[in-house]
N, C-alpha and C positions, 0 to 999 in steps of 0.2 A: 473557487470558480466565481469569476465575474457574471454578475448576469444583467445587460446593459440594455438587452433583448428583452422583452417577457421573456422567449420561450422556445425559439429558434434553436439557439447555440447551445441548449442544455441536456438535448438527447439527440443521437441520433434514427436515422429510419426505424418506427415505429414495424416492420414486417411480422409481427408476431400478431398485431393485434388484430382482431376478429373481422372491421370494415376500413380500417385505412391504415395507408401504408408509409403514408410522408411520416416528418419529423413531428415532433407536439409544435402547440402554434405557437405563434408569434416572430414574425420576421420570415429573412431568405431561408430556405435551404442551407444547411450545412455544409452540405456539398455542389452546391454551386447556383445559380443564380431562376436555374430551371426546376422545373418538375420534376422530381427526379423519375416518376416515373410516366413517363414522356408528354406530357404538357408545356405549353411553354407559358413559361413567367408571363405575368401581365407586363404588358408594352413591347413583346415578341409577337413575330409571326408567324402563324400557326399553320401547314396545310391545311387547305379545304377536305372538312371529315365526311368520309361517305358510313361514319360510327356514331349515331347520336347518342347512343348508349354510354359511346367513351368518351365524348363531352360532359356526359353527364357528371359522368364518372369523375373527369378533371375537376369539373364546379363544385362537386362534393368533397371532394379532397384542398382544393384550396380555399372552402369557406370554412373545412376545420383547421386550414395552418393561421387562416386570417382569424376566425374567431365572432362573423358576424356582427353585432350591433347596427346594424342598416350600412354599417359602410366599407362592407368588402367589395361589392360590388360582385355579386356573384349570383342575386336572385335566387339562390339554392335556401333550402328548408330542410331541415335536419328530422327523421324520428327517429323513434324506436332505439337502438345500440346505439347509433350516431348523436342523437342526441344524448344520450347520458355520459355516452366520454366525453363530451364537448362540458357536459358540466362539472368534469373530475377536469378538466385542463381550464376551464373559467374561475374553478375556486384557487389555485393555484397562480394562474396566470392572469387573471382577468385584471382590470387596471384599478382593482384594489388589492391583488393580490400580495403586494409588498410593501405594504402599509405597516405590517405586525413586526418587518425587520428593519423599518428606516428605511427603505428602499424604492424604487419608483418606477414605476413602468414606464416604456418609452411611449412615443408615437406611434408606435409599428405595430403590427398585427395586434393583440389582444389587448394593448393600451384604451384604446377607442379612441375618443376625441382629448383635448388637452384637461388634464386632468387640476383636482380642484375648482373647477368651475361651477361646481353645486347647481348641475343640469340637471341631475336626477339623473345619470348615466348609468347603466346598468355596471356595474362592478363585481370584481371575485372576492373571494375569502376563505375561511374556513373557520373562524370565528375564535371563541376560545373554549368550546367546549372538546373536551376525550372524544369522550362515545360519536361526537359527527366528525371527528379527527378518523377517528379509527374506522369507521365506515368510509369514509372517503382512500383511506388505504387499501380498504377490500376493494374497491371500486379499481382505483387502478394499477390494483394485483388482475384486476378481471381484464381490462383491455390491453395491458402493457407486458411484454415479456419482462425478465430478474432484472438485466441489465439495465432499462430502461425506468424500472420500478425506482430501484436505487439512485440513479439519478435524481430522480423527483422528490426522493422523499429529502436525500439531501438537501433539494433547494426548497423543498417548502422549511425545514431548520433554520436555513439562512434568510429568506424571505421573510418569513410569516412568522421569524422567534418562536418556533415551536419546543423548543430545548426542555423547558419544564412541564411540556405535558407529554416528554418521554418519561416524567418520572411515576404517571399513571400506569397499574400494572395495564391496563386494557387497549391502551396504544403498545406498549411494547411486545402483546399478543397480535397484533397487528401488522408490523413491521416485518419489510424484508431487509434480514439481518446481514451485514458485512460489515468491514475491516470501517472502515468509517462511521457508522454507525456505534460499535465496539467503541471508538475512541470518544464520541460523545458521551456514552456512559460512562466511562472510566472518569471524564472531566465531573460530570455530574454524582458521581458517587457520595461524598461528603454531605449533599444534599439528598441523599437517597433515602425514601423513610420505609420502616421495616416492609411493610406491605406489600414495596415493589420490588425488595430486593432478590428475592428470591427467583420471580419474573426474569429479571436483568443477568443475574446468572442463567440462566437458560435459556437467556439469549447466546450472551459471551461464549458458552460453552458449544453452543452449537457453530459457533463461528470459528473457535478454536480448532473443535476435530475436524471440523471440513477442513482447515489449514493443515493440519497433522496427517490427513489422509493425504493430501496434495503434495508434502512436501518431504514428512517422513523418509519413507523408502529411499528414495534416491538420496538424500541428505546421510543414512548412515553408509548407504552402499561408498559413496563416493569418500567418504570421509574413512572408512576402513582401507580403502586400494590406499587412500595418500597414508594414513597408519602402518601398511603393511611394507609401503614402500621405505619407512623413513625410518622402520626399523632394522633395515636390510646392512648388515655388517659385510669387512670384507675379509677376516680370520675366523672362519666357521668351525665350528668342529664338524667330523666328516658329515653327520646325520644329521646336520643343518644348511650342508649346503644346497642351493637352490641352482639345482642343476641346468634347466632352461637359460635364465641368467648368465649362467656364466659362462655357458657356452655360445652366448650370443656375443659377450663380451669379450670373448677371445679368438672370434672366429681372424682377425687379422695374424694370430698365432697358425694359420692351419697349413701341416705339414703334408703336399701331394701325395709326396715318396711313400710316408708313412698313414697315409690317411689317417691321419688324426686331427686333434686342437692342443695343444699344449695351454694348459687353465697356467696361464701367467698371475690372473688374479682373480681367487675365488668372492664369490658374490653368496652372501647365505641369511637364514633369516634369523631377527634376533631373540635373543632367550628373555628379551622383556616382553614377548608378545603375549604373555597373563599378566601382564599387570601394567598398570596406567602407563602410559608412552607419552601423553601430553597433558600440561595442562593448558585450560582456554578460560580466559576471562574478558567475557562481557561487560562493556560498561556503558549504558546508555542513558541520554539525557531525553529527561523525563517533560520537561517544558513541551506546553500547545501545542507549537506547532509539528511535535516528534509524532505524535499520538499514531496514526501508523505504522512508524519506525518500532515504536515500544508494543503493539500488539506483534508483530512479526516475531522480533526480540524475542519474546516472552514464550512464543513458540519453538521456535527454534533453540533457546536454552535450554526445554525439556527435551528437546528430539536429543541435544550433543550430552545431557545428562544420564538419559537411558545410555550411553555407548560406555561399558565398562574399563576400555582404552582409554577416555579423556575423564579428568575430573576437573567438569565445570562448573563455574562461579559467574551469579549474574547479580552485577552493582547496577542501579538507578541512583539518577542524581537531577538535583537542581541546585538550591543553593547549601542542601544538605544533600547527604550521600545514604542510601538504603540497601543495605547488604539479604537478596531476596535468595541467596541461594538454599536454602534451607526447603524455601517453596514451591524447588523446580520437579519437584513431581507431579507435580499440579498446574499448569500452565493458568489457570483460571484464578487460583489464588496468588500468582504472584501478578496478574494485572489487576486484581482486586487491591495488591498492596500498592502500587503505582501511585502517585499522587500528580494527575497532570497538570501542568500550568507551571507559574512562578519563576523565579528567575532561576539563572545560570553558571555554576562556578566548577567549569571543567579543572583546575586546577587543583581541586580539595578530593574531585573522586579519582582523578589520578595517585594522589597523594595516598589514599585510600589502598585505590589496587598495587600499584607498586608494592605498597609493606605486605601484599600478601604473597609475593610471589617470593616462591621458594628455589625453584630450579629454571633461573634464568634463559639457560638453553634450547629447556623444550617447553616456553610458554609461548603462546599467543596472546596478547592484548587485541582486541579490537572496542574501537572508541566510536559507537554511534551518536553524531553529533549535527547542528548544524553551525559550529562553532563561534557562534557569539558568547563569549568570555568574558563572565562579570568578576573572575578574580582575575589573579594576578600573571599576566602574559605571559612574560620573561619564564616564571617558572613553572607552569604549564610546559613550554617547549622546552625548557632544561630536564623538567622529570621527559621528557620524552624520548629526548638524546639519553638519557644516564640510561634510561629499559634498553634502546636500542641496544648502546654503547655494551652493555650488561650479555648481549647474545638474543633477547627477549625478540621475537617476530611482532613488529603494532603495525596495524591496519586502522586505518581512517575512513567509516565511512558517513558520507552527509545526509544518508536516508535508505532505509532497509523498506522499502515497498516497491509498490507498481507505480510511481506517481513523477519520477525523476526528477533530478535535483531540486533540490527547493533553494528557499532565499538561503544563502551563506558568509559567514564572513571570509572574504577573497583574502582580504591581507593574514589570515592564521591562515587561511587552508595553503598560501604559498607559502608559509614558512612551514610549516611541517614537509612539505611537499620537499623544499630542500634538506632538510634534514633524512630523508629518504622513504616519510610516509607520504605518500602521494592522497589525496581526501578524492573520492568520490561517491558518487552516487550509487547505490546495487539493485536492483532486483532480489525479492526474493528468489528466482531459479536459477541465477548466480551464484547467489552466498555460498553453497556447498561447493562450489569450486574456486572460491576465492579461502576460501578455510583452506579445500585442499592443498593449494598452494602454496598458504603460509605454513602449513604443517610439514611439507617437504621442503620450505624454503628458495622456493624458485619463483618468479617473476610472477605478480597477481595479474590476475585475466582482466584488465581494467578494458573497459568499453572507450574507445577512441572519443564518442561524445560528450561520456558522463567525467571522461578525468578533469581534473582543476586543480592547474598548479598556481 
């Protein structure tokens, strides 16, 4: 996330918190140039209020989107609650606020005057101590609802270069933990000394099962119908045939005279339904900017490894390839094996998975990537065509999160695309119907937005 603003564009409506309702400060509105909640912008004109109280009210709300220093121009005075959020959104935003990341406030709301000017201008921060890091997070756990938390704590990482004093156990007892946060630890792991590690698991872990509850259930429910479907034979023996089926399937056989259906072709289920019916192999690339893509991953291969139908395999790769199946009962230990960053060579973990698939017909490949390819093109997409070619179902996707596509390379993702894996972008509450898809081999649910050919 660009932050060009302090403080505007980085959360939305703050309604959770305890006295104000706008966005945190700095700059317009989010949502549009007004109040949002009905004031109007400075240089708008306002009905005459027969409500002093909700003038008031307006002046107190936009001297905390502006931020004060004499030049909001709002005459308003802050106590109590008001002032102490205003000083969890000063050290964050305030126009020293992003000093610690290279970065620079604008003019606009919490900027204050032009900066550098060694006026003695009141400035933000948060300094480089833990323990005032980690209190400033209890601070705005206290005024900011989850969603909004998160945001912040993000941009104070990116702002304020806080990344290594996630590796204090006392900040990361502090932190509200997500998918993004996770991927900073993961990056930071190598660097992690014994004291915090343990902390940092109990983070990941907690962020994991709340993934696992969310996603679990539907993920094997859905993944068994497309299972039970692609097991379905059409020589049954009699006490397999699936009777529903196949009388739906012959109802264009149905004799008036005789009220009947004459079963032309019986529909019944198959006798591999004890034992593995697919195999699915994950292969995700492990480089920066995947780090979402490979927490989701990492979940999701233990959800399809619990399912005694599929026996899955999950590769990581950058410019080496990591064979983490062995890990996938643990979802925590196999992004603990992750090594995020470095460079790219989709073609070696291809090389990789291909030699392990054994039953070509009933595999899945899918390749989470954003596919910038540091080895070698040509044969990257020739192993691609030969899986195809082979019977093998491969899916291309450019990101398994909430976050939609990200940067990619256009010229691989059109040639895969012609060769008939099309790349796009997923959702996690997708994937389980885009798996079922390829398991039954019928056309993936691609989002008209997210496809790139």
């Amino acid at each position: 996330m660009t932050h060009d603003a302090p403080h505007a564009a980085a959360a939305p409506h703050v309604d959770a918190a305890p006295h104000v309702d706008a966005a945190p400060h700095g700059g317009a509105d989010p949502h549009g140039g007004a109040d949002p909640h009905g004031g109007a912008a400075p240089g708008q004109d306002s009905p005459p209020s027969a409500h002093p109280r909700t003038d008031q009210e307006r002046l107190r709300r936009w001297r905390l989107v502006l931020g004060g220093q004499g030049a909001d121009g709002t005459g308003c005075s802050l106590s109590g609650a008001d002032a102490a959020m205003d000083r969890t959104l000063e050290a964050l935003y305030g126009s020293g606020g992003g000093d610690g990341a290279g970065g620079s406030a604008t003019a606009a709301g919490r900027s204050g005057g032009s900066q550098g000017a060694g006026s003695g201008a009141r400035s933000g921060g948060l300094g480089g101590s833990a323990p005032q890091v980690a209190r400033w997070l209890g601070d705005i756990r206290t005024y900011f609802p989850t969603s909004v938390v998160q945001v912040m704590q993000r941009d104070a990482i990116d702002r304020l270069g806080l990344s290594a004093l996630l590796l204090e156990p006392e900040m990361l007892e502090a932190v509200e933990a997500d998918v993004h946060l996770v991927g900073t630890l993961l990056s930071l792991n190598k660097a992690m000394p014994e004291t915090t590690k343990n902390t940092a698991r109990a983070v990941v872990r907690k962020v994991v099962e709340d993934l696992e509850k969310r996603l679990a259930t539907r993920t094997r429910a859905t993944l068994t119908g497309a299972l039970d479907r692609s097991a379905r034979i059409t020589r049954p023996r009699h006490r397999d045939i699936d009777w529903d089926r196949t009388i739906r399937a012959n109802l264009k056989n149905y004799l008036p005279d005789h009220r009947t259906v004459v079963p032309e072709r019986l529909i019944g289920y198959g006798r591999a339904a004890r034992g593995v019916k697919k195999d699915v192999v994950l292969c995700v690339d492990q480089s920066g900017s995947m780090a979402a893509s490979v927490v989701y991953a990492s979940v999701f291969g233990a959800v399809l490894a619990s399912m005694r139908s599929l026996a899955t395999r999950l590769v990581v790769f950058d410019t080496s390839v990591v064979d983490l199946t062995e890990e996938l009962d643990d979802p925590v230990d196999v992004l603990f094996g992750t090594q995020l960053g470095g460079g790219t060579d989709i073609n070696r973990a291809l090389a990789y998975c291909q030699s392990q698939i054994t039953r070509p017909a009933d595999t899945v490949v899918v390749l989470i990537s954003d596919l910038y390819e540091g080895g070698i093109r040509e044969e990257m997409l020739s192993r691609v065509a030969a899986m195809k070619a082979s019977g093998t179902q491969f899916v291309t996707l450019l990101a398994l999160s909430d976050e939609g596509a990200p940067s990619y390379d256009r010229e691989h993702a059109a040639a895969l695309a012609a060769l008939g894996a099309p790349a796009f972008a997923c959702t996690p509450d997708l994937f389980p119907d885009v798996m079922a898809a390829a398991i039954e081999r019928r056309q993936l649910p691609i989002p008209d937005m997210a496809m790139h050919q």
